[in-house]
C-alpha positions as CSV (number, residue, x, y, z in Angstrom):
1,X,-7.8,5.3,12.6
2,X,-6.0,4.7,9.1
3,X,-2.0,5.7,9.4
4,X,0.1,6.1,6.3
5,X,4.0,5.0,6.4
6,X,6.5,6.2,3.9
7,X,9.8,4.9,3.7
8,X,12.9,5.2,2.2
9,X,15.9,2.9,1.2
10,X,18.2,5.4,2.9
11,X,20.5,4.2,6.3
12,X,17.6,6.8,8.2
13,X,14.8,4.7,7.6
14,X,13.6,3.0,10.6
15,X,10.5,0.7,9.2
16,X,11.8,-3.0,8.6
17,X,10.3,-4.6,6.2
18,X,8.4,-7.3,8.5
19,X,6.3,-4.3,10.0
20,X,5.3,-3.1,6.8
21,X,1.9,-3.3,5.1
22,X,2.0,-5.8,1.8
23,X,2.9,-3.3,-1.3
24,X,1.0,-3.8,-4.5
25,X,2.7,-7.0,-6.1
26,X,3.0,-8.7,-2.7
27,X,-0.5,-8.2,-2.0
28,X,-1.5,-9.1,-5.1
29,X,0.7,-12.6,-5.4
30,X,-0.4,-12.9,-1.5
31,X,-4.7,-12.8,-2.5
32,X,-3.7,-14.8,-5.4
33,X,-2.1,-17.8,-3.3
34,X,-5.0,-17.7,-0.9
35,X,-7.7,-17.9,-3.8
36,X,-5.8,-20.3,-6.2
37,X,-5.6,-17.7,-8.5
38,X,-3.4,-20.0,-11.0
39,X,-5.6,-22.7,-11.1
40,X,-8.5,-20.2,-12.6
41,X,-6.1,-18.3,-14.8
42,X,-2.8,-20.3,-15.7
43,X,-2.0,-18.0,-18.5
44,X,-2.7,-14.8,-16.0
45,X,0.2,-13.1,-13.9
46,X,-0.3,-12.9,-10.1
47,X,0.4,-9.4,-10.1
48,X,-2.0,-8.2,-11.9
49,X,-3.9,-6.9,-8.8
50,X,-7.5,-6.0,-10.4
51,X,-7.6,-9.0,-11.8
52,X,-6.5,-10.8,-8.4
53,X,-9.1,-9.3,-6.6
54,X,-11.9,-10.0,-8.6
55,X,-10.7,-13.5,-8.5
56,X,-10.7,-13.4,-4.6
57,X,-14.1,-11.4,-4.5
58,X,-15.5,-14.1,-6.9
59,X,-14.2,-17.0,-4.7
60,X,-14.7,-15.9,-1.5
61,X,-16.8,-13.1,-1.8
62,X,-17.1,-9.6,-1.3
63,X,-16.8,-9.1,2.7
64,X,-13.8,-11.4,3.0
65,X,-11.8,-9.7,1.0
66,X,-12.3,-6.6,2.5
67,X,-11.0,-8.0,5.5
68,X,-8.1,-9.7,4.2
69,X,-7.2,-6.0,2.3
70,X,-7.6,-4.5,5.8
71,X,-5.7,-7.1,7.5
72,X,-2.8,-6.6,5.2
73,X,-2.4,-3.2,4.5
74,X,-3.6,-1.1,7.3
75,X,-0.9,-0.6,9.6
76,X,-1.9,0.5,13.2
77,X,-0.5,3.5,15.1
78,X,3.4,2.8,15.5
79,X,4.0,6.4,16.9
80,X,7.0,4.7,18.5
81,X,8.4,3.0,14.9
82,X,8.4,5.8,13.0
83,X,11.6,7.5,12.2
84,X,12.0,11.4,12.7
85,X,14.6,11.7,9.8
86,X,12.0,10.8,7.4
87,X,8.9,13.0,8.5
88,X,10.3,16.8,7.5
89,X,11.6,15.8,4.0
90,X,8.1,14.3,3.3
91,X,6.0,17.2,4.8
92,X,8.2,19.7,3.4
93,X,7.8,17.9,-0.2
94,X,4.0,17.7,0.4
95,X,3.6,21.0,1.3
96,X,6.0,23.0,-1.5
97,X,4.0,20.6,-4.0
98,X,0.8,22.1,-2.8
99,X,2.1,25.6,-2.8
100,X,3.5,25.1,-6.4
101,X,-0.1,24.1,-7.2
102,X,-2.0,26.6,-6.2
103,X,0.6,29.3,-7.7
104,X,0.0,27.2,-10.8
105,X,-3.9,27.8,-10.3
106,X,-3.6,31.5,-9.3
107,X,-1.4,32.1,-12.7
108,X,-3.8,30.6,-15.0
C-alpha cells in the first residue's frame, strides 16, 4: 500500500526531514550521483529529473530504476508519525476544492 505525506513548515508539523521520501531535486541530484550523470552530461544540471532518469534508465536499465524510485519515495505506513494538526486543514482544502469544482461544472 502507497501512503502520501504532506507537510508543512509550521511548529505543528511532526514529519522530520530524515523520514521523508526524496522531493524532486533531491531525487533527481540523488539518481544522478548514482549513475554519474555529470560525467555523460557536464554541461547538464542534476536537477533536471527527466533528463536524470533517462540517464539512470540508460545506464542501468529500466527495472533498477524502478526500484531505486520505489526505494526513495514510497514511504510505508507511519500511522504513528503523522501529525493530527496537519490532516483537517488538508482534507478540508481537498474537499472545498472539489466542491468548488463541481459547482464550477454544474454552472457551465
Amino acid at each position: 500500500m502507497f501512503h502520501i505525506s504532506f507537510a508543512d513548515n509550521s511548529d505543528n508539523a511532526n514529519y522530520p526531514k530524515e523520514k521523508r521520501p526524496l522531493m524532486g531535486v533531491e531525487l533527481s541530484e540523488y539518481l544522478a550521483d548514482k549513475c554519474n550523470f555529470s560525467q555523460h552530461f557536464p554541461k547538464e544540471s542534476k536537477q533536471n529529473l527527466q533528463r536524470v532518469a533517462m540517464c539512470y534508465e540508460i545506464d542501468r536499465g529500466r527495472n533498477e530504476l524502478i526500484e531505486e524510485v520505489k526505494k526513495n519515495c514510497v514511504t510505508p505506513d507511519r500511522s504513528e508519525d503523522r501529525s493530527v494538526d496537519m490532516a483537517p486543514s488538508f482534507a478540508e482544502a481537498f474537499f472545498a476544492r472539489r466542491r468548488e469544482f463541481r459547482l464550477r461544472r454544474m454552472a457551465d
